[in-house]
N, C-alpha and C positions, 0 to 999 in steps of 0.2 A: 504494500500500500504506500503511494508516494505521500511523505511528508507537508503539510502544508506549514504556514509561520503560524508562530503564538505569540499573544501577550500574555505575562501571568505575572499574578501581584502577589507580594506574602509581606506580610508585617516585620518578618524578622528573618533574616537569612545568614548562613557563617560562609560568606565567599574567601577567595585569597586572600583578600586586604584584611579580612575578620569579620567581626559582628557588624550588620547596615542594617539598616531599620526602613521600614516603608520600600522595597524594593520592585518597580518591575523589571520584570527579565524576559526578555526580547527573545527569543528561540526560533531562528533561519529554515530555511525550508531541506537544508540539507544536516540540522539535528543538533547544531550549535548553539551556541552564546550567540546573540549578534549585539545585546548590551545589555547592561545592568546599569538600573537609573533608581539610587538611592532617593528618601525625600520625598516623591511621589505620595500623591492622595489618593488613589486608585486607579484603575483601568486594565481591563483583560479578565482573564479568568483569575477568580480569588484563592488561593489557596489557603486549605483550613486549619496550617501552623507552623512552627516554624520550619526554615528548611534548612538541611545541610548535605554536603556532598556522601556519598554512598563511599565504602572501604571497599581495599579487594581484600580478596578473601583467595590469601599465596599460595594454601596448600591444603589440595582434595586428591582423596580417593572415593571418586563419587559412587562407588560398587558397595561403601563399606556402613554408605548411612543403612542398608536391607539387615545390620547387623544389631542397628541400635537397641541399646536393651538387654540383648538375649548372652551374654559375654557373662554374666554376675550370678553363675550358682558357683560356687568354692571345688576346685579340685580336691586329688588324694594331698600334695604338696602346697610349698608357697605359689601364688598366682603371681604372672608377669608379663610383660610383654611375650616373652616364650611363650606361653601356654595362652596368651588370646591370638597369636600368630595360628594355631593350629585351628580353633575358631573359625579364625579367617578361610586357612586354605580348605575347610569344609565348606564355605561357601562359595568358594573360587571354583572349585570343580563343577559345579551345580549352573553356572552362569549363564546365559545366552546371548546375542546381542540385542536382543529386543528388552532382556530384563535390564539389562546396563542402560540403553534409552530410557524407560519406564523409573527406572531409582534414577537416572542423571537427571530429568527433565523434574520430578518431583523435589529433588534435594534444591535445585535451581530456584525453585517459586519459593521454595523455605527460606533460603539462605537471601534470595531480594527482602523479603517480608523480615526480614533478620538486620537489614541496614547493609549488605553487600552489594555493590554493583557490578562485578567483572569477577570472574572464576579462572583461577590457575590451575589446570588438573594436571594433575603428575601419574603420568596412564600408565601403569604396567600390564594391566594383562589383555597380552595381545594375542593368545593363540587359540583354540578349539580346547575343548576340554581334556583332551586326551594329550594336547599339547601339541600335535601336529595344527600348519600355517593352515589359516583358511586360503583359497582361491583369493581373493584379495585379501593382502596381508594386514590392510587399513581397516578391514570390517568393525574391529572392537572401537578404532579411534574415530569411524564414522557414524559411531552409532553414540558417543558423545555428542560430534556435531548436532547428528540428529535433535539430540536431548536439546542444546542450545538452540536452535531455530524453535522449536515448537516453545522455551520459557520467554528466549529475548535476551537471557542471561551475556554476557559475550565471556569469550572463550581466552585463557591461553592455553596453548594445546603443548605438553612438552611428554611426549611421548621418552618412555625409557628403557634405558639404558640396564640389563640384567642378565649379567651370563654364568655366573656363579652362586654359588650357596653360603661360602664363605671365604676366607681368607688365603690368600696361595692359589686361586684359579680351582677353589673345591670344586667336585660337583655337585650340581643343582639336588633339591629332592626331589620327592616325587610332586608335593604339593606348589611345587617352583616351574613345574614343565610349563605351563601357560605365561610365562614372563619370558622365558628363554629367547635372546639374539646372540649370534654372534654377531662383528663388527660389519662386516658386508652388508648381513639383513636389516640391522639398524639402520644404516646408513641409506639403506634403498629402501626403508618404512618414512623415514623424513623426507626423501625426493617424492615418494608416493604420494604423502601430504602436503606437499607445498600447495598445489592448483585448488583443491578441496577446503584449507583452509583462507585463500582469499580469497576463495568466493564467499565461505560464509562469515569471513569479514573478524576470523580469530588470527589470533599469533602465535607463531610456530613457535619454540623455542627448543631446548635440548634438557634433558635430564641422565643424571648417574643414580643409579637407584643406591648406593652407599659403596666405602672403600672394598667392604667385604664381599661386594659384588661383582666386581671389575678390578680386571689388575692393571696395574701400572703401566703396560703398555698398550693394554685398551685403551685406558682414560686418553692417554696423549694423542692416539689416533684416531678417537674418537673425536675427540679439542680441537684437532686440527683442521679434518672435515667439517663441523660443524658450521651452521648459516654464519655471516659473517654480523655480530651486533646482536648473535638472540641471547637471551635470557639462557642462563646455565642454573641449574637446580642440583644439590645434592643432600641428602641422608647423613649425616654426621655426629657422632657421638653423641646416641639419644639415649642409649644404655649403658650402664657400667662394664657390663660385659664383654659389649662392642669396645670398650677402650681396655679391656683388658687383653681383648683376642689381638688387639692392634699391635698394640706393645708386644706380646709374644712376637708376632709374625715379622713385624719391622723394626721393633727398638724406638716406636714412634707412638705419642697419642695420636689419635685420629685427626685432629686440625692441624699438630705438626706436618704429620705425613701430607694431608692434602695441598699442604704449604709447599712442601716439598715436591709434589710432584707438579702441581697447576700453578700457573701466574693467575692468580685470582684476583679478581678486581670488581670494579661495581655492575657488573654485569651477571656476577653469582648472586644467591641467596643459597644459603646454608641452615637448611631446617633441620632446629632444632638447639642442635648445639649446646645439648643440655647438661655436659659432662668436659666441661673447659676450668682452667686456670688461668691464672691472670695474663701471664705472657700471650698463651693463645686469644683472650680476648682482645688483647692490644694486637695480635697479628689481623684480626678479623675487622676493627678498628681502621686502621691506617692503610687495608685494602679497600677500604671501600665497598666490600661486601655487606648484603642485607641480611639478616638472621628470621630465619621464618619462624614464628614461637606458636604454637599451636596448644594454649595453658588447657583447656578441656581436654582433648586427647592426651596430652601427657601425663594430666590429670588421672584419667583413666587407668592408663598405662603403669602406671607407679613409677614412671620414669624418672622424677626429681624435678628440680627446679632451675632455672637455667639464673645465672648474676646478673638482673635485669639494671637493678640499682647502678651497680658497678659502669655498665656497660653503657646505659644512659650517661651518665654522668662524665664519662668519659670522650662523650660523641658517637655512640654507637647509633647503628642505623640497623629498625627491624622492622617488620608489618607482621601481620597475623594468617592463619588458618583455620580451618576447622578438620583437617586431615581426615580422622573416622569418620567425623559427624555425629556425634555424640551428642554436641549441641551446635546450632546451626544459625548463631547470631553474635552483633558487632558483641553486644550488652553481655553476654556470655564470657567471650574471649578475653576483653580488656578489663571489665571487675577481676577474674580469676588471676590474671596477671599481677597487677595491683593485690591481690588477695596473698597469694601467693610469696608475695615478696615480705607481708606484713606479716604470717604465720612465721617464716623463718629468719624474721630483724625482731621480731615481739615490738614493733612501731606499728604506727598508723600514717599515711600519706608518704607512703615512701617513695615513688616514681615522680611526683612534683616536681616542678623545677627550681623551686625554692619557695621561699616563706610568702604565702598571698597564694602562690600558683593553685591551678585548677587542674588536681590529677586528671579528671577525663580528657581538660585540652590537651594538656598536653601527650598523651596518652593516642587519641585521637586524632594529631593532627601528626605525628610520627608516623603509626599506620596508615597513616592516608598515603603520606611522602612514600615511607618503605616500601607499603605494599604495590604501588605505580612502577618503582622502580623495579620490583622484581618480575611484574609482569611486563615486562618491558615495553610499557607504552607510556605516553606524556605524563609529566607531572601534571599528579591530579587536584581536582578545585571547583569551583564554581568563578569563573572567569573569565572575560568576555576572548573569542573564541575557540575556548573546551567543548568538549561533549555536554551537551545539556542532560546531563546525569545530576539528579534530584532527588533528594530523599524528602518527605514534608511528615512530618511528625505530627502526631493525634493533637492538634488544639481541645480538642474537647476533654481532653484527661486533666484534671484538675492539677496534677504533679508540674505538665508542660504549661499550661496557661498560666501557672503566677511564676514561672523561672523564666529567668532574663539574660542573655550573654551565657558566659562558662557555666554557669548552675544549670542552663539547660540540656548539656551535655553529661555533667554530676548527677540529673537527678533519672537522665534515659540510662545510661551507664550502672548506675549504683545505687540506686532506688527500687530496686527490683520491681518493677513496676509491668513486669507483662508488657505484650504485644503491644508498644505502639509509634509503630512506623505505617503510618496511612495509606500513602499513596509514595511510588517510585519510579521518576520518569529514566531510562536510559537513552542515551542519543537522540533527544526530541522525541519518544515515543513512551506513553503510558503502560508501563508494564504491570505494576497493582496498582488498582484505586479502590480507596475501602478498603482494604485488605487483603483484596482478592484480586486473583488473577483471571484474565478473560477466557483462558482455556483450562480451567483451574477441575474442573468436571470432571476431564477427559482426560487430565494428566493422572488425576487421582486415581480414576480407573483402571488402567492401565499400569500403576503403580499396585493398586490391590490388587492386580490380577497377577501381577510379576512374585509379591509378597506369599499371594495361597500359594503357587505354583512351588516356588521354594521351601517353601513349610512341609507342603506333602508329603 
């Protein structure tokens, strides 16, 4: 459907410059900013509170929201990532490519309705269940696309990188056969994908599914092919274990080692990262890398807690995920963060920027930067011409109607105040209004029908 112009007026808006009051916002026929005119009495379409820019949202396995929930009866042992891994790979075998559309396209309308606007998926499983290639080897990554045209969500698309089980060129398991490339097939799955994703108007980019999965002369030949400017994604000391097996095998923590082997720079994100020292943060620091922190899942996980404190304070640069999908909003990710930091200082307001500051801004206006940059598209904003990506927050909630400036961010953030993100424009086009999305029926559908199927 061709775009036509808008006027649209909102009392209170957080563009680049900050908080403007009385705004209308001019939106071009081709999905843009065309201006923003603080001061204003009215005129256009009203919007019913205040607005702010939508986050991305760095790091998905969008296969894994079909999981939500069902991870939490107690083993014979201690529970951990290991043993929700195995979890996982019972639902990996079971998969289709219409059940990956059906969970992709539903996690999509959650995670807009959640304050996201742009989805990073970091795709591993790319094979048939048995592990042999489908006839198109793109099938699994086209049936994400699929997912995004039918929410509106936009895409990065970094398909990965997975040839081992673990450390020294192991091999795979059994429940690893569906992820398996070597370096040729990888390389000829991202030529595959180039055409498919500009048409549907995502960004390619390149993933290493972790050091334990690729050896040191993949990685580099794989760096080296690689689009020239995409976005690089990796897996990084997110268990203890993983930094233990590291050191055995190299004589290296995991961030050293990746130091060592990649010229890393602002073009990575390094998710996770939740098992570093200080040196290593200061390498990740002064590279220019973004850290993807995904606080719900690793929550989950019992992975630990990554030096947020630290790492801020020092100029670090992160944005957020939702990886499992556990929880599927901005209000989730950045309280747990912040939460997270204050269980293990025994403080309160720890991630501020100092005395006055407004933990959600700033909090919120980092993942906005971070997460832009890891998806490797423009710094993000509400600015005249950006993507007219809009998020307009429930006026009618008593919480958001008497908050003003940063409090309006504190009390959506940290108020726990339930759903209310209203309506959400992407690229000039309405993708929730009311809370609901326009295909919102048929996506559901199709997602329950994906869900019985799998339960059977």
């Amino acid at each position: 459907m061709t775009l036509q112009a808008q006027r649209l007026f909102a009392e209170t808006v957080l563009t680049a410059a900050g908080w403007q009051r009385d705004v209308a916002i001019t939106v071009d026929a081709d999905g843009r900013i065309a201006s923003l005119e603080p001061g204003q009495t009215a005129g256009g379409t009203r919007l019913g509170g205040p607005v702010v820019p939508p986050l991305t949202d760095l790091h998905s396995h969008a296969f894994q929201r079909a999981l939500a929930g069902l991870t939490n009866r107690a083993g014979p042992g201690d529970d951990s990532f290991w043993t929700w891994r195995e979890a996982m790979y019972r639902l990996v075998v079971r998969l289709t490519p219409a059940d990956v559309t059906a969970i992709a396209a539903r996690l999509q309308v959650e995670l807009m309705k959640g304050g996201f606007g742009r989805l990073v998926e970091f795709h591993y499983l790319h094979h048939d269940r048995d592990g042999r290639r489908y006839a198109d080897p793109a099938e699994m990554a086209l049936a994400l696309l699929a997912a995004s045209e039918q929410s509106g969500l936009p895409l990065t698309l970094l398909p990965v990188f997975y040839a081992h089980g673990d450390f020294g060129g192991a091999a795979p398991t059994a429940g690893q056969q569906r992820f398996i490339h070597d370096r040729d097939s990888y390389l000829g799955l991202l030529d595959r994908l180039a055409a498919p994703c500009r048409q549907a108007g995502a960004k390619l980019g390149v993933a290493l599914h972790s050091l334990r999965a690729v050896t040191a002369d993949e990685m580099t030949a794989v760096l080296a092919a690689s689009p020239p400017g995409a976005p690089i994604h990796i897996h990084v000391a997110e268990q203890q274990r993983e930094v233990e097996a590291c050191l055995a095998h190299t004589g290296r923590r995991p961030v050293e080692w990746l130091y060592d082997l990649a010229a890393v720079d602002d073009r990575w994100c390094l998710v996770h990262a939740t098992h570093v020292l200080p040196h290593e943060v200061e390498l990740m620091i002064r590279s220019g890398a973004v850290v993807g922190l995904c606080p719900t899942t690793e929550a989950d996980l019992g992975d630990g807690l990554f030096p947020a404190e630290a790492f801020l304070k020092a100029g670090g640069q992160f944005g957020i995920g939702t990886d499992s999908h556990v929880a599927t909003t901005v209000a989730d990710e950045l309280r747990l963060l912040e939460y997270g930091q204050r269980l293990a200082a025994r403080r309160r307001n720890c991630l501020a920027a100092g005395p006055g500051g407004s933990v959600g801004r700033r909090l919120f206006d980092a993942a906005l930067a971070g997460g832009a940059r890891a998806a490797g598209v423009a710094p993000a904003g509400i600015a005249v011409g950006a993507p007219a990506d809009l998020v307009v927050l429930d006026g009618a909630s008593p919480y958001v109607a008497t908050a003003t400036d940063d409090d309006i961010l504190d009390r959506w953030l940290f108020g726990g105040l339930g759903p209310v993100v209203a309506d959400v424009m992407i690229g000039g086009r309405w993708r929730i209004r009311d809370g609901r999305h326009a295909a919102e029926a048929a996506i559901d559908r199709a997602f329950m029908a994906a869900l019985r199927r799998l339960a059977g």
